[in-house]
LUMVEXLO-82661 format. One record per residue (C-alpha): y, z, x. Coordinates in steps of 0.5 Angstrom, whole numbers. Each point is the difference from the previous one (the first is absolute). Layout:
N
py	pz	px
Y	Z	X;
...
//
This chain:
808
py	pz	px
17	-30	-78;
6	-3	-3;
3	-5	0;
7	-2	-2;
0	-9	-1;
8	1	1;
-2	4	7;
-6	-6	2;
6	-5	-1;
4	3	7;
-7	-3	3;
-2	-5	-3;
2	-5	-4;
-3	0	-7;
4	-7	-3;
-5	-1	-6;
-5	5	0;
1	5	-6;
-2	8	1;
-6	-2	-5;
-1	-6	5;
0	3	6;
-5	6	-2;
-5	-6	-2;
0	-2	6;
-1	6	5;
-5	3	-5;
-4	-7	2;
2	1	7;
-3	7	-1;
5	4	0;
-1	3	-8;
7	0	-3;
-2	6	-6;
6	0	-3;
7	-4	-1;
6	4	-4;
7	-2	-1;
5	5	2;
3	-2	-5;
-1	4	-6;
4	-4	-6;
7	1	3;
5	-6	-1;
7	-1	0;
2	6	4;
6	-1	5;
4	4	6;
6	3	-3;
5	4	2;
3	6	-4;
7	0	1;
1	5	-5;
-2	6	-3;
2	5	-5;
-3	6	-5;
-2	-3	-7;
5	3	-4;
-5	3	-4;
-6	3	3;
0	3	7;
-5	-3	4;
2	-7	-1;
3	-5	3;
5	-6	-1;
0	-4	6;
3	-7	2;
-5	-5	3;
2	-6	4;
-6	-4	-1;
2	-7	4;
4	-3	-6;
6	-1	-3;
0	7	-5;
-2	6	2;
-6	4	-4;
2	6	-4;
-7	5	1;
-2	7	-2;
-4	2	5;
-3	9	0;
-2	0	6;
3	6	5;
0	-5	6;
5	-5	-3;
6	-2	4;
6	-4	1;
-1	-4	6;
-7	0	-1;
-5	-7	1;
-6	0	-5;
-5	-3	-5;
3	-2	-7;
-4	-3	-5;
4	-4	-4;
0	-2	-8;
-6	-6	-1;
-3	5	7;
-8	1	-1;
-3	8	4;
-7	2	0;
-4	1	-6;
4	-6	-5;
6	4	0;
6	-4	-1;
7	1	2;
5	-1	-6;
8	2	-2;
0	6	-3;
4	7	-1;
-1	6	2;
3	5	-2;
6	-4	-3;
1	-4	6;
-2	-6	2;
-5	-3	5;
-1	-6	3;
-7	2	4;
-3	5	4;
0	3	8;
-7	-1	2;
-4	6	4;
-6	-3	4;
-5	3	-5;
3	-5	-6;
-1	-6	4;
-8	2	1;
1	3	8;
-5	5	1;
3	7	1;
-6	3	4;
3	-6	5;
7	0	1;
5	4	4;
1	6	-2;
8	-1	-2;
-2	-5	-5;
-5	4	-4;
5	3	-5;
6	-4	-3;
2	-6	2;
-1	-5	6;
6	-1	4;
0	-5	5;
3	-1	6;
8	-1	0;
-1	-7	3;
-5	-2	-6;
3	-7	-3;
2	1	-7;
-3	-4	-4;
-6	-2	3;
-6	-1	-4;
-4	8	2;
-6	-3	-2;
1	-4	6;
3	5	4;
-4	6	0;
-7	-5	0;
-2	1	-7;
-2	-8	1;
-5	2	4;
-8	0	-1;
-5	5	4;
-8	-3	2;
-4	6	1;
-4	-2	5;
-7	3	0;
-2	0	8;
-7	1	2;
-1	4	6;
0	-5	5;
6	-3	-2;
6	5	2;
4	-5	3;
3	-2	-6;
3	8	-2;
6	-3	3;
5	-5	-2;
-1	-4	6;
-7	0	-1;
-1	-3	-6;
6	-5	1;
-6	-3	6;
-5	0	-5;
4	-4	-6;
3	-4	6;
-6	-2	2;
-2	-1	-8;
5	-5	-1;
0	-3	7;
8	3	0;
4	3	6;
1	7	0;
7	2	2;
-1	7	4;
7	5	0;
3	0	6;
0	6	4;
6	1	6;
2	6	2;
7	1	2;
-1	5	5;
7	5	3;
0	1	7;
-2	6	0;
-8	0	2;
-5	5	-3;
-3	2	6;
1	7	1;
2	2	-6;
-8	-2	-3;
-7	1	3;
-6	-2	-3;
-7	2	2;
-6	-1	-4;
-6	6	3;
-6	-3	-6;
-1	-7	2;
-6	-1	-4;
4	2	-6;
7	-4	2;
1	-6	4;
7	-2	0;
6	4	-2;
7	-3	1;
7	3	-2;
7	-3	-1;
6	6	-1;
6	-2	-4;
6	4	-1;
7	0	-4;
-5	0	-7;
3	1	-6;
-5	2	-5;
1	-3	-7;
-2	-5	-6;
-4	-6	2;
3	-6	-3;
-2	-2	-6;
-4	-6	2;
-5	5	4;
-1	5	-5;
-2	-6	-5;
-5	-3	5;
-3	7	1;
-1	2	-8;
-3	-7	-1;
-5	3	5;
-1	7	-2;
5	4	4;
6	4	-2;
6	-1	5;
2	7	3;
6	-3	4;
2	-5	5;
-5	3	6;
-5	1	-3;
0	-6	-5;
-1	-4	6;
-6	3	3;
-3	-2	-6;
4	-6	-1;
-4	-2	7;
-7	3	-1;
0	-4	-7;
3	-7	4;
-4	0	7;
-6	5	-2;
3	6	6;
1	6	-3;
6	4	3;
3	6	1;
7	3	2;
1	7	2;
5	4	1;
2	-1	8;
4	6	0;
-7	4	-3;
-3	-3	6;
0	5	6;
2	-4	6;
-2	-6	-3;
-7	0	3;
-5	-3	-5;
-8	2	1;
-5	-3	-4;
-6	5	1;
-6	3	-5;
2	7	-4;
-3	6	2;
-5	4	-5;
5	4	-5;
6	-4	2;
5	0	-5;
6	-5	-2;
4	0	-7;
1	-7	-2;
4	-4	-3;
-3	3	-7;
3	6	1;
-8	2	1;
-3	4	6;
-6	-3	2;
-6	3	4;
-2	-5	6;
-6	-1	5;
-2	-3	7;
-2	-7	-4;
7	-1	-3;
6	-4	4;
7	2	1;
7	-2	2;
3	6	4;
6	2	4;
-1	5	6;
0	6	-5;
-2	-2	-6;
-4	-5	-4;
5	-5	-4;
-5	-4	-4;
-8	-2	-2;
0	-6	3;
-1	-7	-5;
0	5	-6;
7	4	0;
5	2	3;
2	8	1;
6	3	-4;
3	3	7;
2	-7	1;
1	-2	-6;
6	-5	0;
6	3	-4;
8	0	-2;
1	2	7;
-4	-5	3;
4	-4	6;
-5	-3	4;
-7	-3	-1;
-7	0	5;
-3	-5	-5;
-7	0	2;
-5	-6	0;
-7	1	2;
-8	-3	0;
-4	6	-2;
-8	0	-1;
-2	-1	-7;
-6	3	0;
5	7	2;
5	-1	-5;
-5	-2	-5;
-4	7	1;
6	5	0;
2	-3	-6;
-5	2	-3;
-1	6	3;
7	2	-3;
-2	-4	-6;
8	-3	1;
1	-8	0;
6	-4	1;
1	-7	0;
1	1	7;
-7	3	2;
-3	-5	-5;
2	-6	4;
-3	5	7;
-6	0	-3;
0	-8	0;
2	-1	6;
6	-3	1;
3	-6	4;
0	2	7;
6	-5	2;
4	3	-6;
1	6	4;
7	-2	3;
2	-5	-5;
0	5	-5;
4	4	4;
6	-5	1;
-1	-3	-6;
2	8	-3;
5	1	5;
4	-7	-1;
0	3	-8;
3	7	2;
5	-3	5;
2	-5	-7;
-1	5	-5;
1	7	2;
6	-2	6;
-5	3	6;
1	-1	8;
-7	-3	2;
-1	4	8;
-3	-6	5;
-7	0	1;
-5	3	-3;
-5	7	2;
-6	-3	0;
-8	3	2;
-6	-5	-1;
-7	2	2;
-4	-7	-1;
4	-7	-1;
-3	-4	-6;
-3	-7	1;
-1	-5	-6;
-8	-1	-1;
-2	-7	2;
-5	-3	-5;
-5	-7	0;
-2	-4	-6;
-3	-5	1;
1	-7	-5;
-8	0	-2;
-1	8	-2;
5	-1	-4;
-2	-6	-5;
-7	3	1;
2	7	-3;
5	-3	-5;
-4	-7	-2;
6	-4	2;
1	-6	4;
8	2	3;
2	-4	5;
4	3	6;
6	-2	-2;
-1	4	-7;
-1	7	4;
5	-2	5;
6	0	-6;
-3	6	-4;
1	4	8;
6	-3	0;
1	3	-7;
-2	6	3;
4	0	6;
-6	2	4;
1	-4	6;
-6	-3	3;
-3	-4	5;
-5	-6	-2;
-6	-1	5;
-4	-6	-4;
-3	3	-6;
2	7	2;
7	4	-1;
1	5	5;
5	4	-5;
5	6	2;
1	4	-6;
7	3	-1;
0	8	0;
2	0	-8;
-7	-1	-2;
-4	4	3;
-5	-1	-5;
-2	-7	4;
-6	1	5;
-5	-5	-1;
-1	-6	-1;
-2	1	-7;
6	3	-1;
3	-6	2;
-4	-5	-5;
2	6	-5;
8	-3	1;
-2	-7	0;
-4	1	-6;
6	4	-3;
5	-6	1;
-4	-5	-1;
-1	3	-6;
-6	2	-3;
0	-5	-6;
-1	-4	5;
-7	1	3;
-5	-3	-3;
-4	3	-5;
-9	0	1;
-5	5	-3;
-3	5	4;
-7	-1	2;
-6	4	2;
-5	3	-2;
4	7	-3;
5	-5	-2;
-1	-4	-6;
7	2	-3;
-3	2	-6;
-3	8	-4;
-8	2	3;
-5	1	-5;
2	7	-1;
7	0	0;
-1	-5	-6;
-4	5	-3;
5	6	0;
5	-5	-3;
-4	-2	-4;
-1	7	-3;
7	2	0;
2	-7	-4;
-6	3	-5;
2	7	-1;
7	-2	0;
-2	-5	-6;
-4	6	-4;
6	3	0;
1	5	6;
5	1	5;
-1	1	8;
2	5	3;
1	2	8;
-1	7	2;
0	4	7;
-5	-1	5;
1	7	1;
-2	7	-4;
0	7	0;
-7	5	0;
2	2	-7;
-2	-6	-3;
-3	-5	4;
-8	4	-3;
1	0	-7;
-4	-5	0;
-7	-3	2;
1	-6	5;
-3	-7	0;
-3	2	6;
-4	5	6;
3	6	0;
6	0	4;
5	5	4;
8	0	-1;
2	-3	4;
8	3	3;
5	-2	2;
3	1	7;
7	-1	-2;
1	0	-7;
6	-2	-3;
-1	6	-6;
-6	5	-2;
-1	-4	-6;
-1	-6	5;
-5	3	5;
-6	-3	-1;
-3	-7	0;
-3	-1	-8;
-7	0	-2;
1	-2	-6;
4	-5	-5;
1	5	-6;
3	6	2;
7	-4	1;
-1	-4	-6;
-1	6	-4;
6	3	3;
4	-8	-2;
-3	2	-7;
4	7	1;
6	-3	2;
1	-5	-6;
-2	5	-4;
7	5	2;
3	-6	-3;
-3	-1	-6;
-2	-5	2;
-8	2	-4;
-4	-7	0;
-2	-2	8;
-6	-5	2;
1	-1	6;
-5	-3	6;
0	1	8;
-3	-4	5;
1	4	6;
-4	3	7;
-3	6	1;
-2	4	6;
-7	2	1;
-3	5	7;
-4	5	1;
4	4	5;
6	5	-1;
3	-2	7;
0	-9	1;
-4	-2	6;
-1	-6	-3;
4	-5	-5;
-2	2	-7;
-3	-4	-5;
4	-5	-4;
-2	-1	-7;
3	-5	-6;
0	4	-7;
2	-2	-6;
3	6	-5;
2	-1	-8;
3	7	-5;
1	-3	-7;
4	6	-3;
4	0	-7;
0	-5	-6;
-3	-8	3;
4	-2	-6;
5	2	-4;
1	1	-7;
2	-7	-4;
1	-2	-7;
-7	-1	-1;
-3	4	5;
-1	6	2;
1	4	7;
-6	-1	4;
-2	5	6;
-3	-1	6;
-6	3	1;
-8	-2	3;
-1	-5	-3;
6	-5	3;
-1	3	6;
-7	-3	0;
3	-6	-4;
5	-1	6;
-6	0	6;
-4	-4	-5;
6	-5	0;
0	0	8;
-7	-1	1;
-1	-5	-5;
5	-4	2;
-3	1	8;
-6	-3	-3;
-4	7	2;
-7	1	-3;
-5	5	-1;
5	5	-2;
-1	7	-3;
3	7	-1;
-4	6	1;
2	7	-1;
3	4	4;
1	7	-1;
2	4	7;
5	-5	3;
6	5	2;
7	-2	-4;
-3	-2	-6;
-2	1	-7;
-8	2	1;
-2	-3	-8;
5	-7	1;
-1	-2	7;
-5	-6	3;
-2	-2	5;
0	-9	2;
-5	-3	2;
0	-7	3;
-8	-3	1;
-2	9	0;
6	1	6;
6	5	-2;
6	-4	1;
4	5	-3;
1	6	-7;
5	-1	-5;
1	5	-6;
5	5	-3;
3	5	5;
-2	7	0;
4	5	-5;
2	5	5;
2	-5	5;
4	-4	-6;
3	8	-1;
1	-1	8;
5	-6	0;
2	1	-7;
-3	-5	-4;
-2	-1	-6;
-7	-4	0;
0	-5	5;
-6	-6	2;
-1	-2	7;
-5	-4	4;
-1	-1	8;
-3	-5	2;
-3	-2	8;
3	-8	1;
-5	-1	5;
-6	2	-3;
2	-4	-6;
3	-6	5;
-8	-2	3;
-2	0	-8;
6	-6	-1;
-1	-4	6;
-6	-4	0;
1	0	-9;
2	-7	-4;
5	2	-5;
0	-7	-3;
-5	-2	-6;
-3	-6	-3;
3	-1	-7;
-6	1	-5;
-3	-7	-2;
-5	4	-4;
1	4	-7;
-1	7	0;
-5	6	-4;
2	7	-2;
-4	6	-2;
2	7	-3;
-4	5	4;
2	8	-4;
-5	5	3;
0	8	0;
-1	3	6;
1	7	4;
7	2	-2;
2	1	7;
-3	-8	3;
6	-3	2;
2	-8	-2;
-1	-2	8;
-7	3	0;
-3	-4	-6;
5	-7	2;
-3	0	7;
-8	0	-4;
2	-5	-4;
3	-4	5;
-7	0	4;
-4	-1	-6;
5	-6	-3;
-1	-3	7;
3	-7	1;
3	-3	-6;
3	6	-1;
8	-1	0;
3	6	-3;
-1	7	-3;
5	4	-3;
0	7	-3;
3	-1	-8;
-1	8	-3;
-2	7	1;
-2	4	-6;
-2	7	-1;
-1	4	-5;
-5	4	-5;
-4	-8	-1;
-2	0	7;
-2	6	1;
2	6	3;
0	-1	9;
0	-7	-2;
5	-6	0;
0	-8	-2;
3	-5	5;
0	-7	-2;
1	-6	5;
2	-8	-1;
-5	-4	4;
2	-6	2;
-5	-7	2;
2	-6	4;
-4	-4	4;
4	-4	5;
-6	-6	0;
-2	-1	-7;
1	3	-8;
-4	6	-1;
-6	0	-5;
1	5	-5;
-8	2	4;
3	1	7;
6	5	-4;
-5	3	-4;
-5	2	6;
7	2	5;
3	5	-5;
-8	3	-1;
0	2	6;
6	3	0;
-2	5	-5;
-7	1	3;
5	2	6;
5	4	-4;
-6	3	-3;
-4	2	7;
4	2	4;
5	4	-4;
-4	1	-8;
4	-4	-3;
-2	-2	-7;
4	-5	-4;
4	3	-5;
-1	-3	-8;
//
């Protein structure tokens, strides 16, 4: 909803209170105010002028010299190239020292050998948007009325000095798509009065019975419908002031009739329509549901195809309109118009809401219906139009309305009580408080006690319980106001679980290592959600019923397919060098058709690909590769303080390289895999070599949760020991830590793998390793016998379970 704070002030008055002001205050009070924009888009010193004088530029065909009276003394010589320039005319001029739209400044200057002192504006020159006036001001320059004051200030005149607030209304709150309804809402903010339009109808003495009928055959769907005729129409341009006010709100102006049918569903919330009597056979109206197949051509000019479900406005022949949502073009008000039926009507907003729909056609109109309107605006809004084509248009108003109503309204009756309140709220109100803030409201009420017996005005029939009243008070009152407590309870401690703090933990430790976070679909395709092996049992795609595409049709089982295809995606523009990582769930079942909730597992996935770092003066590219991979995981697991660690081989894991992948062990459980990505699928996804790791969050949370990450600081001093052995070629490093770990025992503080050497010295099917042991007693200084006697173990170890032999 827009809303002109120009118009707001014919309601109410807003004395002090800037528009920025203003959207503060409603956005606290609930009301969200998205927006506010000044019409004026950098227009100044723009007057009315009259062209008193126009005749060809002596030197070029298509301009003009024209004469303009500008309200002083001397009149202003303009050359002016548009084709509608007339003497006589009332216009924009934008005179020398004037500013337009886009920084352009008006000076004195010559075109074609005469001189101009200013320029004739188009509407579109002083930043009015052209999708939004009236069609006769769209090409050339904008012509005012004949009774225009020359000399006035046009920004003034045309309401550039206006501001608009963009309202960002929740469902609840459909009072405020009107005027009226807002300047309630502000009025009660400010604690001012709100002035309503005046509606008085001067009726002819001529009634209208006989000449209209109403009947309305689907109550369910219709409860009230009045009509008013008008005659003597002569249909025209709106006056400016109403133009203005419907641009600011979104709405181009068309002419005077239809204008005001919009200018009182803006004001009062009512839509309205206006027919064409002379259209309507006999002037009988019936309310009824269409017939399957029904066909009625809109005001669009397109044939639309109806069904039983869809409410229509007909005569005895015909159907005239698709009630609450568009009239028909059969009785569409034109040039020949004379006599207006102009409808006002309470159609159900369940029904207009499925018929627009249906027909995939909504209007302002059927936006306010499936709102639900203010049943009380019925008759309101149409005196309110009448009054306005009697003033603007010259029409007669026949005495009398046609009236049909299948059930009369009744204003709800709501308690609150004063203890339920303040219990909710955590506040200490007293009576007299909420009392003024009803005041404020103008809600009338009666006062038994502590309880108020509320009567709650039609226009807000989103108030239905008490709650819904103690949201009003807290509203006034102000939420800033309330006092503020911690919550308590035993699932409310206001801070991170364990396990959450866990991921954010990864997340701040990954991102720190250098990896960007991604956030992929929880959808996939059977294309790619196999190539890879899962973390877990083996498990069924699971389909969706309504997929938003084939690519998106099945629940993911895996992290890495949609981090292969980021890597893809980047690579496409040429953006070579990715580390990224997921932190995201995967859907695990044994079924193909879910009878059962599937499995929800927390996974966490990374893709190195490309140059880890980048050339430099002193050093080169370096390529990621198995080795960071590893070094990245390591990183996370150190920092999580998990232990007894190791890396196996593993050489049938689906999706990736059988020599360059392992599998991650935590106490000898898998908890996940990592290694470079199989060459055919790397070809698959047209990667160059690329490194991932997939890891099972919740397998490796239960080996953090009940882990110390906190150390003492060494008070005693520490021992190394080089340890070079030869062993099988095809010995891993994890073997052989893990033997020296158990031998070491205790005073073992760190062992770290320093070189790899093979060659024709060791031998052909061997290879060296060489380890630093570090020994570190946390209770007392180690004698040179205890290092000694560790670190023999250890070999002896070394050389049972795997021959190893100490190299010379």
């Amino acid at each position: 909803m827009k809303v002109s704070y120009n118009w707001l002030k014919q309601y109410v008055d807003l004395e002090g209170i800037t528009p920025e002001d203003l959207a503060e205050r409603l956005t606290r009070s609930g009301i969200e105010v998205e927006s506010v924009e000044a019409r004026n888009k950098g227009v100044s010193k723009v007057v009315i002028g009259h062209v008193v004088e126009r005749s060809k530029h002596p030197d070029a065909d298509k301009l003009n010299v024209c004469q303009v009276d500008v309200g002083e003394t001397v009149r202003l010589q303009i050359v002016c190239g548009a084709a509608n320039v007339d003497a006589g005319q009332k216009v924009v001029v934008s005179v020398v020292g004037a500013e337009l739209p886009g920084g352009l400044k008006i000076k004195k200057a010559k075109l074609r050998g005469v001189e101009s002192q200013g320029m004739i504006c188009s509407a579109k020159e002083l930043g009015l948007n052209d999708k939004l006036l009236p069609k006769a001001q769209q090409e050339g320059i904008m012509v005012l009325p004949e009774e225009t004051e020359v000399g006035q200030d046009a920004i003034t005149y045309l309401g550039l000095d206006d501001y608009i607030l963009e309202l960002g209304l929740t469902p609840n709150r459909s009072d405020c798509l009107s005027m009226l309804g807002v300047a309630y809402e502000v009025g009660a903010i400010l604690d001012r009065p709100v002035q309503l339009p005046d509606a008085v109808v001067e009726e002819a003495a001529e009634s209208i019975n006989g000449k209209v009928e109403v009947s309305i055959e689907a109550a369910e769907h219709c409860t009230h419908y009045a009509t008013r005729l008008i005659s003597n129409i002569k249909l025209g341009s709106s006056p400016l002031w109403m133009q203005s006010r419907l641009m600011a709100a979104g709405i181009r102006p068309i002419s005077n009739i239809v204008d005001i049918t919009n200018y009182v569903m803006l004001e009062m919330g009512q839509p309205l329509h206006a027919f064409d009597y002379d259209e309507v056979h006999q002037g009988r109206i019936v309310v009824r549901l269409a017939k399957d197949g029904e066909k009625l051509t809109t005001l669009d000019d397109i044939e639309r195809t109806l069904d039983g479900e869809m409410l229509l406005i007909t005569d005895e022949l015909k159907p005239i309109g698709i009630a609450g949502v568009m009239g028909g073009a059969n009785s569409e008000v034109s040039d020949k118009t004379t006599t207006i039926l102009l409808e006002s009507a309470l159609f159900s907003g369940k029904s207009i809401r499925k018929t627009a729909k249906k027909l995939g056609l909504r209007s302002e109109a059927s936006l306010r219906f499936e709102k639900e309107v203010d049943p009380e605006a019925v008759d309101r809004a149409l005196d309110r139009a009448a009054q306005l084509m009697v003033e603007l248009a010259g029409g007669t108003v026949a005495q009398g309305k046609a009236v049909d109503m299948t059930s009369e309204h009744k204003r709800a009756q709501v308690s609150l009580r004063l203890s339920r309140l303040n219990l909710l709220l955590g506040t200490t109100l007293e009576a007299e408080q909420v009392e003024a803030i009803l005041g404020r409201l103008q809600f009338r009420y009666t006062r038994n006690g502590e309880v108020f017996e509320v009567e709650v005005p039609s226009r807000r029939q989103d108030i239905t319980r008490e709650v819904d009243l103690v949201e009003e008070v807290a509203r006034l009152h102000g939420y800033d106001h309330i006092p503020t407590t911690l919550p308590i309870g035993p699932t409310t401690r206001g801070g991170l679980t364990d396990y959450q703090s866990f991921q954010r933990n990864l997340r701040n430790m990954l991102t720190g290592a250098g990896l960007y976070e991604v956030s992929t679909y929880s959808f996939t395709n059977e294309q790619i959600m196999y190539d890879f092996a899962t973390l877990y049992k083996e498990t069924k795609g699971i389909p969706l019923s309504m997929p938003m595409s084939e690519e998106r049709s099945h629940l993911r089982v895996n992290l890495l397919p949609h981090m292969l295809e980021t890597a893809s995606y980047n690579r496409n523009r040429q953006n070579l060098d990715v580390a990224i990582f997921e932190m995201g769930r995967v859907f695990i079942s044994e079924e193909e058709r879910l009878t059962v909730l599937p499995e929800e597992k927390l996974g966490l996935a990374g893709l190195l690909t490309g140059n880890w770092t980048g050339d430099h003066w002193n050093s080169s590219a370096e390529k990621a590769d198995f080795y960071l991979v590893k070094g990245v995981v390591e990183l996370v697991l150190d920092n999580l303080g998990i232990q007894q660690v190791s890396y196996r081989q593993a050489e049938n894991l689906k999706g990736m390289h059988p020599g360059r992948t392992a599998g991650l062990y935590v106490q000898d459980e898998c908890v996940g895999y990592l290694g470079q990505v199989h060459p055919e699928l790397q070809k698959k996804y047209d990667l160059d070599e690329t490194f991932v790791f997939q890891i099972d969050l919740e397998k490796l949370y239960s080996y953090v949760a009940t882990m110390n990450q906190y150390k003492f600081l060494p008070k005693y001093p520490a021992s190394t020991r080089d340890l070079s052995i030869v062993v099988e070629e095809g010995t891993s490093a994890a073997a052989l830590q893990q033997v020296i770990e158990e031998q070491a025992g205790a005073i073992l503080e760190k062992v770290e793998l320093f070189d790899v050497y093979t060659g024709e010295k060791i031998g052909a099917g061997k290879k060296s390793m060489a380890f630093s042991l570090v020994y570190r007693s946390a209770e007392t200084t180690l004698t040179d016998q205890e290092v000694n006697e560790a670190h023999d173990r250890v070999v002896q170890g070394l050389a049972k379970a795997y021959k190893a032999e100490l190299r010379g």
